[in-house]
VOMARKOL-270201 format. One line per 5 residues: number of its first residue (from 1); for each residue x, y, z of C-alpha. Coordinates in steps of 0.5 Angstrom, whole numbers, padded with zeros to 4 digits. Example, Ala and Ser with C-alpha at 12.3 -4.5 7.8 and 13.67 -1.06 7.14 Angstrom:
% residues 2
1> 0025:-0009:0016; 0027:-0002:0014
This chain:
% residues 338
1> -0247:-0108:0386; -0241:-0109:0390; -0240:-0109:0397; -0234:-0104:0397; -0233:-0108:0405
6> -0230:-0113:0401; -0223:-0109:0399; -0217:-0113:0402; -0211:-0110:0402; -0205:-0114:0405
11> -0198:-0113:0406; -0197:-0121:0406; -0202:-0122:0401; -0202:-0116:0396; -0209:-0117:0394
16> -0215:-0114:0390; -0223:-0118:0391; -0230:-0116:0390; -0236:-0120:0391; -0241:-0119:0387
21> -0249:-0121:0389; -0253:-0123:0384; -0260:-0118:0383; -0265:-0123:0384; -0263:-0126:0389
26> -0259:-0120:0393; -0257:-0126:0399; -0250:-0128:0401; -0251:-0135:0398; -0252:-0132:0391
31> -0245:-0128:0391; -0239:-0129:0386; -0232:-0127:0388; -0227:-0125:0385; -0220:-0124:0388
36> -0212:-0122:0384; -0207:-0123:0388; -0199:-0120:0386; -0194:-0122:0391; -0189:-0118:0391
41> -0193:-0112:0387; -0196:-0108:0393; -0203:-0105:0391; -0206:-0098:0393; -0214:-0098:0393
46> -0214:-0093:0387; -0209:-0097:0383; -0207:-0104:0380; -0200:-0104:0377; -0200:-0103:0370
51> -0193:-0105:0366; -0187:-0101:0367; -0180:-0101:0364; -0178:-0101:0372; -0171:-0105:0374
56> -0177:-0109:0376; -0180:-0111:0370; -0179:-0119:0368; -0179:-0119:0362; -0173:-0113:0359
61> -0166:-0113:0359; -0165:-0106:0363; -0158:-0104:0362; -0158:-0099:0369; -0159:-0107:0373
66> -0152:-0107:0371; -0150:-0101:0373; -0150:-0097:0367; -0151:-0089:0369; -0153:-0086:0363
71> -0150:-0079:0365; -0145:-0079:0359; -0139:-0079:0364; -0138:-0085:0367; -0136:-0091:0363
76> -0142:-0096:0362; -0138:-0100:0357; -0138:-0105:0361; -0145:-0106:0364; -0147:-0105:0357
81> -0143:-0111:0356; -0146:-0114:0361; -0153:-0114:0359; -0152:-0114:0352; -0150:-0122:0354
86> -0156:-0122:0359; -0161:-0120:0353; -0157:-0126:0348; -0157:-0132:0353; -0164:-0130:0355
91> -0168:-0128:0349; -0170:-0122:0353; -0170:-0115:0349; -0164:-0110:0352; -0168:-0104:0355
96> -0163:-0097:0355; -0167:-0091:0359; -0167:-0086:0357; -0160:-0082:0359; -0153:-0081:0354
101> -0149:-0088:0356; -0141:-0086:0355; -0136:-0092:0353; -0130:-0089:0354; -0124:-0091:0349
106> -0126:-0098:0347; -0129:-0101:0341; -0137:-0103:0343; -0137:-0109:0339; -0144:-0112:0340
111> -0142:-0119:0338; -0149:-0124:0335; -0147:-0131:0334; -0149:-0133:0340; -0157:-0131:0337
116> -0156:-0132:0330; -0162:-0136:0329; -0167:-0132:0333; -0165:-0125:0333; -0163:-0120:0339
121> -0168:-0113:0340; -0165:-0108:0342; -0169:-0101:0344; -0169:-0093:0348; -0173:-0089:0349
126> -0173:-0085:0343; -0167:-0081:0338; -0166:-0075:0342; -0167:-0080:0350; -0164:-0086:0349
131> -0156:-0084:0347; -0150:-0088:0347; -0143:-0084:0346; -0137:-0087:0344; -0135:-0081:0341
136> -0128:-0082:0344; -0127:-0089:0342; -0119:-0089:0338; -0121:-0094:0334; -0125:-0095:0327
141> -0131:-0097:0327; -0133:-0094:0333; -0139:-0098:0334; -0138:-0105:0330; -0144:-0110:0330
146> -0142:-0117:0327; -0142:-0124:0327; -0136:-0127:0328; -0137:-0134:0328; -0137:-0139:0322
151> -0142:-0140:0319; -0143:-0132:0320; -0151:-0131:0317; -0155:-0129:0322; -0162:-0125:0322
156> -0167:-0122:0326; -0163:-0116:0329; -0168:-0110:0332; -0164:-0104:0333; -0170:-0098:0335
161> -0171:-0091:0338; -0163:-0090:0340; -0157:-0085:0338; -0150:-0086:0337; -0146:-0081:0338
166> -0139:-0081:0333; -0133:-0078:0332; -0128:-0081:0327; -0125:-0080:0320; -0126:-0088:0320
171> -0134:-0092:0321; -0138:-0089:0326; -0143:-0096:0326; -0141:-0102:0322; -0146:-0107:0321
176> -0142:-0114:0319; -0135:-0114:0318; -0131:-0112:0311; -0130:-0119:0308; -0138:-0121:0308
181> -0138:-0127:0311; -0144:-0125:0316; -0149:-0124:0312; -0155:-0120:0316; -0162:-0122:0314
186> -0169:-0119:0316; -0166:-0113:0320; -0170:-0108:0323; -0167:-0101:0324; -0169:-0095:0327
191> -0164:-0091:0329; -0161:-0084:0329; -0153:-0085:0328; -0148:-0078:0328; -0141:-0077:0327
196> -0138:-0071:0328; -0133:-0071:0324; -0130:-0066:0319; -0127:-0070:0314; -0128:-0072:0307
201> -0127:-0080:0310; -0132:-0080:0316; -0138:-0084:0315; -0143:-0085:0319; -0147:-0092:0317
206> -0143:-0097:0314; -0148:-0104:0312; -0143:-0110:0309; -0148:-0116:0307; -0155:-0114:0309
211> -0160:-0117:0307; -0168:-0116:0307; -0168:-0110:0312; -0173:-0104:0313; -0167:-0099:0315
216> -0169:-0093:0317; -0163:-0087:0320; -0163:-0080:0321; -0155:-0081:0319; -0150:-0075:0319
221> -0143:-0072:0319; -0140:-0066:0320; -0138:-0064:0314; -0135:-0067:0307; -0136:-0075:0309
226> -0141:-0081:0307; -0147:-0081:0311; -0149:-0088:0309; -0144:-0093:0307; -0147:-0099:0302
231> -0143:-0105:0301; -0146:-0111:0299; -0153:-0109:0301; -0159:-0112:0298; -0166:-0113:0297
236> -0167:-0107:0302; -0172:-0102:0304; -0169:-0095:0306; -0172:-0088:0309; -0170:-0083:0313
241> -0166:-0077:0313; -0158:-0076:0310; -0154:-0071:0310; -0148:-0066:0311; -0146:-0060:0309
246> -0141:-0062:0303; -0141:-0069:0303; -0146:-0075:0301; -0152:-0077:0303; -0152:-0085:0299
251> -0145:-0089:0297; -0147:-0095:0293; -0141:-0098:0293; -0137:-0104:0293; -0140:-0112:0293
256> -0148:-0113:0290; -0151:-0108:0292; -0158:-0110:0289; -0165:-0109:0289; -0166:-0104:0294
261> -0171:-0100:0295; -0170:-0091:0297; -0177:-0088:0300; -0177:-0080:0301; -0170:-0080:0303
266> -0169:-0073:0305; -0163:-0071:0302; -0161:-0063:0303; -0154:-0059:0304; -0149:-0065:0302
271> -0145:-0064:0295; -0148:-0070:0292; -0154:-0075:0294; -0153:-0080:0291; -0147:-0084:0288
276> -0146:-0090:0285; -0140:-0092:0284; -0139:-0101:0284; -0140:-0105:0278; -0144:-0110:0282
281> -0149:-0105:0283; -0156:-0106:0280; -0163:-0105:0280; -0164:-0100:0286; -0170:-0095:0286
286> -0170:-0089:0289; -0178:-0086:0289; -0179:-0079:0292; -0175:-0075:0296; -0172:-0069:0297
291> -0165:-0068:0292; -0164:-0060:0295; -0158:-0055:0295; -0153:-0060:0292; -0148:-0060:0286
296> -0151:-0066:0284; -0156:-0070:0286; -0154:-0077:0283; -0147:-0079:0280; -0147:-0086:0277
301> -0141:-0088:0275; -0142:-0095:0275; -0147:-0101:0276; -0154:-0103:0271; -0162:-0100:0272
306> -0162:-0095:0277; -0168:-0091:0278; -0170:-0085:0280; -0178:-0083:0280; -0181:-0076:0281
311> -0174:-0073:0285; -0175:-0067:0289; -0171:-0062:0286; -0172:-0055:0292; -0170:-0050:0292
316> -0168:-0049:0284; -0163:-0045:0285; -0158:-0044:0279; -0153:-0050:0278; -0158:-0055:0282
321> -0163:-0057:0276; -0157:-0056:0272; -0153:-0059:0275; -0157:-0066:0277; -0153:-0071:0273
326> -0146:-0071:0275; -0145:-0078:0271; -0151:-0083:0269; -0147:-0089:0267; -0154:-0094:0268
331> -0158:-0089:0270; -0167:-0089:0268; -0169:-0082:0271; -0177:-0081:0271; -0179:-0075:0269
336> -0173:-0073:0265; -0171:-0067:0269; -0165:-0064:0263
């Protein structure tokens, strides 16, 4: 049983306590108390505090303590800043409620040599909540996550549960820099990454050295550029969805882009899927999927042992069967489809 009378709750003290009698001998000397004391964390007498993701929350970066507003107006670029350097040095995960966080006309430049070796966690509250806008920056890319340090390898990125918003003929994200010189290794991305941008050079990810990552996007552009942009990535898993009306969904192009593995991407209402178009490209494995409303859904122009497995070619409209293979230099296409 419990003696309800036990109940404390006090403003200095914050505490919750029970006693317990044992059944045998139901007196006091046989009682057993247990008593949670939480300072600071005031307790109603039908609640005890349950983890938030408050400005209180000890063990979160909250980009909101450092005066980001999220209402797509004010300049948060330096309070992202800020927090982002916060999370670096403490090791703690940056938080982005849920808002549309705008970074006026300067590069957000997300610089990771001071946890190359153990890795930086960001994350919002989901794709369509958490948003940053840097739609207006003048340069390209418009987001760049780099290394600039020597040596410049780093690992354990985790980017999860957040949007960019872009607009730029040029790079909407940029993960490492073009020289390859830092190498990213065992990232984990789950992002949604749209440029909305009409013209045929606009990408919307572009990824230099990347290593061992599980990536998945929801990446776009307006019209007629490059929703994926691989230079030099390998032994990677990709998923989710590419796409823009007239463009391409997958580039393969420039450095060793190898032994990466594509899963049910959704590829739809873009002129070509996939192009592959680097010498250096070899052993990628595109399984599944959607390959629908395109002129072509693979162009190989270049590169050794690519694989495509059991693509699916919906709607057959007239030209996309047809029209599937627009170049097959190295190509392995499982059935064979023509």
């Amino acid at each position: 049983m419990f003696d309800t009378s036990a109940l404390a709750w006090s403003n200095g003290i914050h505490s919750f306590g029970v006693t317990a009698y044992d059944a045998a001998g139901n007196t006091a000397a046989a009682e057993y108390s247990f008593e949670l004391n939480i300072p600071g964390r005031p307790l109603t007498a039908m609640a005890l505090p349950l983890p938030t993701t408050d400005p209180t929350n000890p063990y979160l970066v909250n980009v909101r303590d450092y005066g980001a507003v999220g209402d797509n107006s004010n300049d948060d670029s330096g309070a992202i800043h800020q927090a982002f350097v916060t999370s670096v040095l403490t090791g703690k995960p940056l938080y982005f409620p849920t808002g549309t966080y705008y970074v006026g006309t300067n590069q957000l430049k997300l610089t990771l040599e001071q946890a190359r070796t153990t890795g930086v966690t960001m994350f919002g509250d989901g794709v369509g909540r958490s948003i940053i806008n840097a739609a207006d920056v003048t340069v390209s890319p418009q987001v760049l996550v780099t290394c600039p340090s020597v040596p410049g390898d780093q690992v354990f990125l985790s980017m999860k549960s957040m949007a960019f918003f872009t607009n730029t003929p040029g790079v909407g994200i940029q993960f490492g820099n073009e020289k390859f010189t830092d190498a990213l290794n065992e990232p984990q991305i789950d992002l949604m990454v749209l440029n909305f941008n009409k013209t045929a050079t606009a990408v919307a990810v572009e990824m230099n050295y990347v290593l061992n990552g599980e990536i998945r996007l929801v990446a776009n552009t307006a019209a007629a550029g490059t929703s994926l942009l691989l230079r030099q990535a390998s032994f990677s898993h990709f998923t989710g969805s590419y796409g823009g009306p007239g463009g391409v969904s997958v580039r393969l192009s420039d450095g060793f882009n190898d032994g990466n593995v594509f899963t049910a991407l959704d590829m739809e209402n873009v002129a070509v899927c996939v192009i592959s178009n680097s010498p250096s490209n070899q052993a990628n494995t595109f399984v599944g999927g959607t390959w629908s409303y395109s002129s072509h859904g693979i162009v190989s122009t270049a590169g050794a042992r690519l694989v495509i497995i059991n693509p699916g070619i919906n709607p057959r409209l007239p030209g996309t069967v047809l029209g599937f293979v627009g170049a097959k230099v190295g190509l392995v296409l499982f059935p064979a489809i023509l």
